[in-house]
N, C-alpha and C positions, 0 to 999 in steps of 0.2 A: 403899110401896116401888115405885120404876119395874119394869116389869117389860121384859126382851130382848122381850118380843112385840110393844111400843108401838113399834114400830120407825118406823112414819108419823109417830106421833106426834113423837119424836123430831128426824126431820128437818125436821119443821114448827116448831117451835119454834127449832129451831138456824137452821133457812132466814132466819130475822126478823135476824138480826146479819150486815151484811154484810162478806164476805170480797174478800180482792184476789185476781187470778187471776193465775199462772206458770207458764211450761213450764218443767222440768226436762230439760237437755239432756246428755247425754257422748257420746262414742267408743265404745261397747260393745268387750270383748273381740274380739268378731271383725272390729273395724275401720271395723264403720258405725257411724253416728250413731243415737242412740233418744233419744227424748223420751216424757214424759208430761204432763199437766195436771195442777196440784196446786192447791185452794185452800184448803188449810192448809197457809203456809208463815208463820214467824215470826223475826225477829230473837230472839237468844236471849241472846249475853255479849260486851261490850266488851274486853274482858282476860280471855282471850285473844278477838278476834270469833268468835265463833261464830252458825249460823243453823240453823233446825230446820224438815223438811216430814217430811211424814205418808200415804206410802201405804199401799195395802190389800196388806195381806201375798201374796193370789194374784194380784198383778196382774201380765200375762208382762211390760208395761212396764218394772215396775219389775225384774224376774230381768232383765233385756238392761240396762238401767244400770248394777246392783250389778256387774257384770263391769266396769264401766270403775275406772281409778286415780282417774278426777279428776270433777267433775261441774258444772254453771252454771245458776242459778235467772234465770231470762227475767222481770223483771214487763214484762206484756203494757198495750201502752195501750188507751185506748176505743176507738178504729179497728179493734183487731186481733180482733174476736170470731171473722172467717172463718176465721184464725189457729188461735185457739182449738180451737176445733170441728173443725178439722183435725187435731189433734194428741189432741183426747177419743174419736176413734174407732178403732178396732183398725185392722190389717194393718201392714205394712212397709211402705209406703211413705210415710211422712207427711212424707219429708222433700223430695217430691217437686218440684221447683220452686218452694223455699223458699227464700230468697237470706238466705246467715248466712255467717261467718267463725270460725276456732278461737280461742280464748282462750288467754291465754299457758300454760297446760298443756294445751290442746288442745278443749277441752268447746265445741259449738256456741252460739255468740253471734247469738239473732236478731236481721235486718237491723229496725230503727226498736221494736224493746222499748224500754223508758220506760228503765230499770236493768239492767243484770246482776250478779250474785255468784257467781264459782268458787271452789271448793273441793274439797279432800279428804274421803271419809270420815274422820270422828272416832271416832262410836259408833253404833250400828243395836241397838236393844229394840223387844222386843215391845209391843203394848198394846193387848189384845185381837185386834181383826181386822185390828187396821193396826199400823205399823211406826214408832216415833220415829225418825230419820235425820237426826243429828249433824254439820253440816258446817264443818270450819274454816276459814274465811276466809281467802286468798291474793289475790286482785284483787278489784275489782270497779269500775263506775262509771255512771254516767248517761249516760244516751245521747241522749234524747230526755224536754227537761223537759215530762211535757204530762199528761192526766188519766187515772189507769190503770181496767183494768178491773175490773169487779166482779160476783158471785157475789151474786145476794140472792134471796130465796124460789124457788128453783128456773131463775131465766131471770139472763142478764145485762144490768147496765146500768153506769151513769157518773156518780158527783158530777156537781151542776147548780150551782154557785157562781155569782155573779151575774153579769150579764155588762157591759161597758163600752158597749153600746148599750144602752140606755134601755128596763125592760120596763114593762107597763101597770101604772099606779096611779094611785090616783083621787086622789091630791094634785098627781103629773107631771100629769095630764091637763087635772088644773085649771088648773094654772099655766102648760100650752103655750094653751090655750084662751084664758086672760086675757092671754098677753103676745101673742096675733097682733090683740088691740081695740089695740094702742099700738103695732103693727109700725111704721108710717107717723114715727113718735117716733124710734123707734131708726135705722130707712133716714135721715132725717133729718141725724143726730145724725155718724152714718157718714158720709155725704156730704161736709157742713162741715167735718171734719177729715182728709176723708180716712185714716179708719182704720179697723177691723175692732169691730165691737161686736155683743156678745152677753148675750141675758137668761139668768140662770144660775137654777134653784131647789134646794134644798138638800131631800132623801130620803132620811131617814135619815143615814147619815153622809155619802152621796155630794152633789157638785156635779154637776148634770143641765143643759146649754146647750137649752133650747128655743126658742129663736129668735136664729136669724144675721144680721147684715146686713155684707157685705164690702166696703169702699170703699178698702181700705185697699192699699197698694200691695204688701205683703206680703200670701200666702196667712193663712190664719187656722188655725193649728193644731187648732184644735177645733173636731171637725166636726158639724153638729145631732143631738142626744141623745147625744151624749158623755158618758160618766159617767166623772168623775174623784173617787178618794176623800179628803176631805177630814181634813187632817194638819196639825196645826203647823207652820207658822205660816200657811200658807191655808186659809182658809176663815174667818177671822178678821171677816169682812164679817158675816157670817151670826150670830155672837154678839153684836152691839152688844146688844142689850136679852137676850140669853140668864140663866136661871138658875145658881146657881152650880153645882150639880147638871151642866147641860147644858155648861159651860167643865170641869168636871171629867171629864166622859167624852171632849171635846173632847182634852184634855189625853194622858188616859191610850191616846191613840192616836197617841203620839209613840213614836219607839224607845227612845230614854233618859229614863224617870219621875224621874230625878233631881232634889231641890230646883234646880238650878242652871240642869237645862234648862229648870223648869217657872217660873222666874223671869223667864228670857229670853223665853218664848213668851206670860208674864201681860202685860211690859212691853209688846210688838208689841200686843196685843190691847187694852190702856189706853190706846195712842195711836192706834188705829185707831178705839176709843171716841171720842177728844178730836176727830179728826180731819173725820172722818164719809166718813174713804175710806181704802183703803190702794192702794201701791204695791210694784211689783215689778221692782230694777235689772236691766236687761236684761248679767247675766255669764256669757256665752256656757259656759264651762267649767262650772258647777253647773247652766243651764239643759239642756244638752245630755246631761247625766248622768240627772237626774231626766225627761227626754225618752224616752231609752233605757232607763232601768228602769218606766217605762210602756208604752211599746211592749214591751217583754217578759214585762208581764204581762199583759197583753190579748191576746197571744199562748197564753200559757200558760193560759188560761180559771181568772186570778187565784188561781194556784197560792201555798199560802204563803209558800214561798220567795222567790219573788218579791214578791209583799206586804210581805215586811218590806225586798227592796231601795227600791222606793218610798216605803215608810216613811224607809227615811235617807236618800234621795237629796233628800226634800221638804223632813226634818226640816233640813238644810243649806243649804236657801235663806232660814232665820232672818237669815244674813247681810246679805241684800242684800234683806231683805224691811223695807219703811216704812225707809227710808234718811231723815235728817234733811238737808234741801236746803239748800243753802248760794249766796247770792247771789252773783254772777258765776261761779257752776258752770257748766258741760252735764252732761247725763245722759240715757244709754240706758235707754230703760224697756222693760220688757217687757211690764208689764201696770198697767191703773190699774181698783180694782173698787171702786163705792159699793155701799152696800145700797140697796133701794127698802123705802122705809117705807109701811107697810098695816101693815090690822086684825090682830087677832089669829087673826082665821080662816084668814087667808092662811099658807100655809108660806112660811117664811125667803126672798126672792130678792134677784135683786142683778146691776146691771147690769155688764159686763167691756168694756175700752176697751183691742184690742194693736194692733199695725201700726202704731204712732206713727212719726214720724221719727228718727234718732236726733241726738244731741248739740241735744238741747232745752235752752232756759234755763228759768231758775224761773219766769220768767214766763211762759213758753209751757206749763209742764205747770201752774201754777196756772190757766191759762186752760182748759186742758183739764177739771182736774177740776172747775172751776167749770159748766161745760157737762153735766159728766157727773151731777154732783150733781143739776144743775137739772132736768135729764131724767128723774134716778131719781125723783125727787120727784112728776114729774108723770104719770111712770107710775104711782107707788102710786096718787095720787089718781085715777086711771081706771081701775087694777085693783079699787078698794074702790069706786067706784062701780057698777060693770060688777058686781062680785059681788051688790050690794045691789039 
């Protein structure tokens, strides 16, 4: 049986599960503001909303709160720990050149918190030495999407989710190592068509750019060590000789698993097989969307949220991804990617060809990708030489 004495032990154990941190803000009955730090607070019931925090029954914080009518749970971002730490220490003044505004019943809203949630007292029980504290939901909203704080073994820190610059690993390094023996290939390649080209390698699920060459008269969206995560229907390059296993995880990081989606995205990836390249119509309106829901998650240090808009912003370039070309067409392209075939040692890469001109004929983007092909090919063969 635990015993009340194992009190260390207690909090060492508990310290291992981390918690998110919030101030708890109101109006106290006499008209100023109080706060406390709370890191147990919880969402509790949809119907009605309700949310639940947990102070210690003698805390004076919490007697200066319990006077107000209304109250607003702050989640604090990673930045805010000085924040924090301001408001974990005693006296009156903590709200001393704190920049916040009232909440529509009045409860202090801090200036750049990730979320806030006001409410009314519900219900306040005892439990034990601390206090359950019942609050029913009236507003709330995000304020700032970005990575909140956290409470873990005694100190604070922050989710480290991956990030869109490129971290070390010994597959990335191999394969920036072997595409700068064929840079002279690629500059080359860029030059002749004046257009923007880049060797891509595949990490996991991301596509990693480790080598640029810009000839193109267009800037190059993707800048060296870019990590972009690879989604139906791109990345499609990277599976020509994959497992069915590897097209299957491929797959299930579409937003819609559906037979119909998974049919559409097999089709793209059988003719990207036939083909030994794929393209990408340059449609300003899906290009520009899937752009912005990128930029906003590289922003957000690849917040879920965000994760899944880039999941359908990608999943929607299905449309205008491997277009079937039609003689006497033009066509804007936005992208043309072969794979580079190498050993089995080699991780997955793949050469990327934008900045093209637009209103190309079919003969002018056959000629392209016949260049592009020819290149990838002879990079593999001095990547698997160069490794051997």
């Amino acid at each position: 049986m635990f015993k009340a004495t194992d009190s260390v032990l207690f909090r060492e154990t508990l310290g291992h599960y981390p918690t998110g941190v919030a101030v708890v803000t109101a109006v106290a009955e006499d008209g100023h503001p109080a706060g406390m730090v709370v890191g147990t607070f919880s969402s509790v019931s949809l119907d009605p909303p309700m949310v639940a925090f947990f102070p210690a029954a003698n805390s004076r914080s919490w007697s200066q709160l319990r006077t107000a009518r209304a109250f607003c749970v702050n989640v604090l971002a990673a930045d805010q720990e000085p924040l924090c730490r301001r408001f974990a220490t005693g006296g009156t003044d903590k709200f001393d050149g704190v920049r916040w505004r009232p909440g529509p019943l009045g409860s202090p809203i801090l200036e750049d918190a990730v979320s806030w949630i006001e409410c009314t007292f519900q219900d306040i029980r005892e439990a034990g030495d601390h206090l359950v504290v019942l609050g029913l939901v009236h507003d709330l909203a995000v304020e700032r999407s970005t990575l909140p704080l956290l409470f873990f073994q005694g100190g604070y820190g922050r989710f480290s989710p991956g990030s869109f610059v490129a971290t070390p690993d010994p597959d990335l390094i191999q394969a920036a190592q072997l595409a700068e023996t064929v840079r002279s290939e690629v500059e080359d390649l860029s030059a002749e068509f004046a257009v923007n080209c880049g060797v891509l390698v595949k990490i996991r699920s991301d596509a990693v750019q480790v080598l640029a060459a810009n000839r193109g008269s267009v800037p190059d969206p993707f800048p060296l060590g870019h990590r972009q995560p690879i989604i139906p229907p791109l990345g499609a390059v990277f599976l020509v000789n994959s497992t069915t296993a590897e097209v299957e995880e491929w797959l299930r990081r579409a937003p819609d698993d559906s037979r119909d989606h998974r049919d559409v995205y097999r089709s793209r990836l059988d003719k990207v097989r036939e083909c030994g390249y794929s393209l990408l119509a340059a449609e300003p309106r899906l290009l520009q969307r899937q752009q912005a829901a990128l930029s906003a998650f590289e922003q957000s240090d690849r917040l879920p949220r965000h994760e899944r808009a880039v999941r359908q912003a990608t999943s929607e370039l299905a449309e205008v991804f491997c277009p079937d070309l039609q003689p006497g067409e033009l066509y804007d392209l936005a992208s043309i990617v072969a794979p580079v075939p190498a050993d089995a040692g080699l991780p997955p890469m793949a050469i990327r060809m934008t900045g093209m001109r637009d209103s190309a004929s079919v003969e002018e983007i056959e000629s392209w990708v016949h260049r592009l092909k020819q290149v990838a090919g002879s990079v593999g063969a001095a990547m698997t030489g160069a490794r051997g």
